[in-house]
C-alpha positions in Angstrom: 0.0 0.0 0.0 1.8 3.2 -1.1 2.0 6.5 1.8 -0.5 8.5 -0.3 -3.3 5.4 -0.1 -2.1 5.1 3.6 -2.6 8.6 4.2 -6.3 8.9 2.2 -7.3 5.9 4.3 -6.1 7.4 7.6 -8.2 10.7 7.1 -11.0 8.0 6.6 -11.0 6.5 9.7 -10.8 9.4 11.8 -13.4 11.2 10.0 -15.6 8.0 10.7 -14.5 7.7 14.3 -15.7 11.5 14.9 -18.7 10.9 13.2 -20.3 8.1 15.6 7.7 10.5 30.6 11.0 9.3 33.4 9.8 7.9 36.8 8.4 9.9 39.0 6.8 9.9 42.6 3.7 7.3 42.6 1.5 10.4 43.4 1.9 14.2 42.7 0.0 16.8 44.7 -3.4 14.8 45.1 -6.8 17.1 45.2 -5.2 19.8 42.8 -6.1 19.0 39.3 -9.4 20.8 38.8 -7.9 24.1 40.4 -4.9 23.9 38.0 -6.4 22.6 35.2 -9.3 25.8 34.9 -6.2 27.8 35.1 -4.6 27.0 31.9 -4.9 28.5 29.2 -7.6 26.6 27.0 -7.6 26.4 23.0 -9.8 26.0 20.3 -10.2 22.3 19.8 -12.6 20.9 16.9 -15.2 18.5 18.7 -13.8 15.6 16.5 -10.2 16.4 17.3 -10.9 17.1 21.1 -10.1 14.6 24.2 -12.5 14.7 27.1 -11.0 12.8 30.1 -13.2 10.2 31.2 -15.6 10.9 29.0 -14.6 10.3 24.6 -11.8 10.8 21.7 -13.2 12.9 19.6 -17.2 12.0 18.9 -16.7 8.4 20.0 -17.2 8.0 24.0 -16.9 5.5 26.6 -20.2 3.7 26.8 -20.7 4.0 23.2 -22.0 0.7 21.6 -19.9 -0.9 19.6 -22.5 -1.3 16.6 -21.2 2.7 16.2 -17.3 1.6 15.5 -18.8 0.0 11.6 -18.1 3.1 9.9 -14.3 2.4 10.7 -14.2 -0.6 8.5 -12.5 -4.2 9.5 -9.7 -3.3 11.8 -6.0 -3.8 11.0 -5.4 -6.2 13.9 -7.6 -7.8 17.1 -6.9 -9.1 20.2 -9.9 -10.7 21.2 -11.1 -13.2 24.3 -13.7 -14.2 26.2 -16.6 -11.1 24.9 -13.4 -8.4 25.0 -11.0 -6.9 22.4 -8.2 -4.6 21.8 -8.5 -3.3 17.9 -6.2 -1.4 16.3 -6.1 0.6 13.0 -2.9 2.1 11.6 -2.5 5.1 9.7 0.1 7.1 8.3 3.8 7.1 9.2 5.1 9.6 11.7 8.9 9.7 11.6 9.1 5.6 11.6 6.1 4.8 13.5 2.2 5.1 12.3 -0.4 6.3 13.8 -2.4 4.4 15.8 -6.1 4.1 17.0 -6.6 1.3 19.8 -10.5 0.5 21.2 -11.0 -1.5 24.0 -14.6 -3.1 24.1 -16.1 -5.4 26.7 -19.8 -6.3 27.9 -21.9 -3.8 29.1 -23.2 -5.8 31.9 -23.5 -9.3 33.4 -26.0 -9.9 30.8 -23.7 -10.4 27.9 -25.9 -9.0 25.7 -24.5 -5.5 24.5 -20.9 -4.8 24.1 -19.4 -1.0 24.6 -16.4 0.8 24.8 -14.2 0.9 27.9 -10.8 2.9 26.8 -9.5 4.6 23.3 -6.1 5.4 22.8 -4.4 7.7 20.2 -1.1 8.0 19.0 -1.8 11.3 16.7 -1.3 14.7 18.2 -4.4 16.0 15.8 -6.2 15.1 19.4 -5.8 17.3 22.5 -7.3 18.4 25.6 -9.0 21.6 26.0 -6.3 23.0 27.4 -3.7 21.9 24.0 -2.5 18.8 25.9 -1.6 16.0 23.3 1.1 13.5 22.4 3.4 16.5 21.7 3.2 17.7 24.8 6.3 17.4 27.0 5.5 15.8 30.2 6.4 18.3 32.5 3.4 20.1 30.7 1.6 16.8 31.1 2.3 16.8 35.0 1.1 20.7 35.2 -2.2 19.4 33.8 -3.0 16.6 35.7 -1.1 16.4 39.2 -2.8 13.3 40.1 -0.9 11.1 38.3 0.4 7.9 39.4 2.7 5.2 38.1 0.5 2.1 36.8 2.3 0.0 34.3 5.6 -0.5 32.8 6.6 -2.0 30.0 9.6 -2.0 27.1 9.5 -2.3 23.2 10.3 -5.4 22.1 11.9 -3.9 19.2 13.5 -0.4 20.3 14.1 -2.0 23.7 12.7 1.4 24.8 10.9 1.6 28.0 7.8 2.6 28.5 5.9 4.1 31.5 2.1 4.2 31.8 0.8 7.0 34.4 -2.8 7.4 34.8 -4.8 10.2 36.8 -7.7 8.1 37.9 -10.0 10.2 39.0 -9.9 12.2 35.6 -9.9 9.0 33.5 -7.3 9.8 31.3 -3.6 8.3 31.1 -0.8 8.9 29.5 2.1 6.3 28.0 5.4 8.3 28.4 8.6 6.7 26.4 12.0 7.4 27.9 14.6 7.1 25.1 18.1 8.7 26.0 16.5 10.3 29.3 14.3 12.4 27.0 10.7 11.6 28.1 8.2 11.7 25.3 4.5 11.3 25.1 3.8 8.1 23.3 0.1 7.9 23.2 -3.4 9.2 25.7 -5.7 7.1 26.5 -9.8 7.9 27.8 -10.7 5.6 30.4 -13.8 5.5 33.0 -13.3 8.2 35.5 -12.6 6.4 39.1 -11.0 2.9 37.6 -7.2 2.4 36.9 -6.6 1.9 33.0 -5.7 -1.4 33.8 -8.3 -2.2 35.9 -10.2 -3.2 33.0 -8.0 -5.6 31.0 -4.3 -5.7 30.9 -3.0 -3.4 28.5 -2.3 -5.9 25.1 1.3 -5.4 25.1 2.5 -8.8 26.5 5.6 -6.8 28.0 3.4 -5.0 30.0 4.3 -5.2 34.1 1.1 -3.8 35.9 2.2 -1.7 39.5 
């Protein structure tokens, strides 16, 4: 598949899906976020592009049935057991990695009869907060936003060999994976979660490397 196809079909799915950092201490000045957080500056942020904590990516929420994630087409891969599933589309390339959009879905319910989704994750930095915070951000910016975060999950690249730290304000419902190549902490992807649960309370994160804290 050349760039440009990759690229077209990219656009694609995100236009469907709108349609339907280095260790730290485990927590950072608890009971602060909302006070810091209203103090930040806030930007313009297209409903489709914007990332509600706890709440959606874009115009695709937690809760949402999954009957809504058709318009995205067959995913590139799934991890699936038991009623749940990880699936994952890839678009275009950024520097040597692509783009990703991850959607965990489970049951609703003990009834097994309606399944919805439980956690997004993005890799583009088209999606930010409404105060601008994305996967661009540096995490010190990150840290400013959110206070509360804590150290969940670890985990290293099988590839790169780089590691990984997952840190998740819980109460918010949104975490963050932070890479740490070279002592350089980077934000690797944000993921929406249900407010009040740790993002791996629901299912362990599909990378088998993963090491939950």
């Amino acid at each position: 598949m050349s760039k440009y196809v990759m690229k077209a079909r990219f656009t694609i799915l995100f236009a469907a899906l709108c349609l339907s950092c280095a260790h730290t201490e485990k927590y950072m000045a608890p009971g602060k976020s909302e006070t810091i957080v209203a103090t930040l500056p806030t930007t313009t942020v297209k409903p489709e592009w914007l990332i509600t904590p706890g709440v959606a990516i874009g115009l695709t929420a937690i809760e949402d049935d999954t009957s809504k994630l058709e318009m995205l087409g067959t995913p590139d891969q799934s991890d699936a057991a038991m009623g749940k599933a990880w699936m994952t589309w890839y678009g275009k390339k950024t520097d040597s990695m692509r783009d990703e959009l991850n959607i965990y879905t489970t049951y609703k319910d003990n009834e097994l009869k309606e399944k919805v989704v439980r956690q997004i994750r993005v890799t583009s930095a088209e999606f930010k907060t409404k105060n601008g915070i994305s996967t661009e951000s540096a995490f010190a910016e990150i840290m400013q936003a959110y206070p509360r975060l804590q150290t969940v999950a670890k985990y290293d690249n099988s590839d790169t060999k780089i590691e990984t730290t997952i840190y998740d304000d819980v109460a918010s419902g949104i975490a963050f994976e932070i890479n740490n190549p070279f002592g350089k902490s980077r934000c690797a992807a944000i993921i929406v979660h249900p407010k009040g649960k740790k993002v791996t309370d629901e299912y362990i994160y599909p990378n088998p490397y993963t090491i939950v804290l």
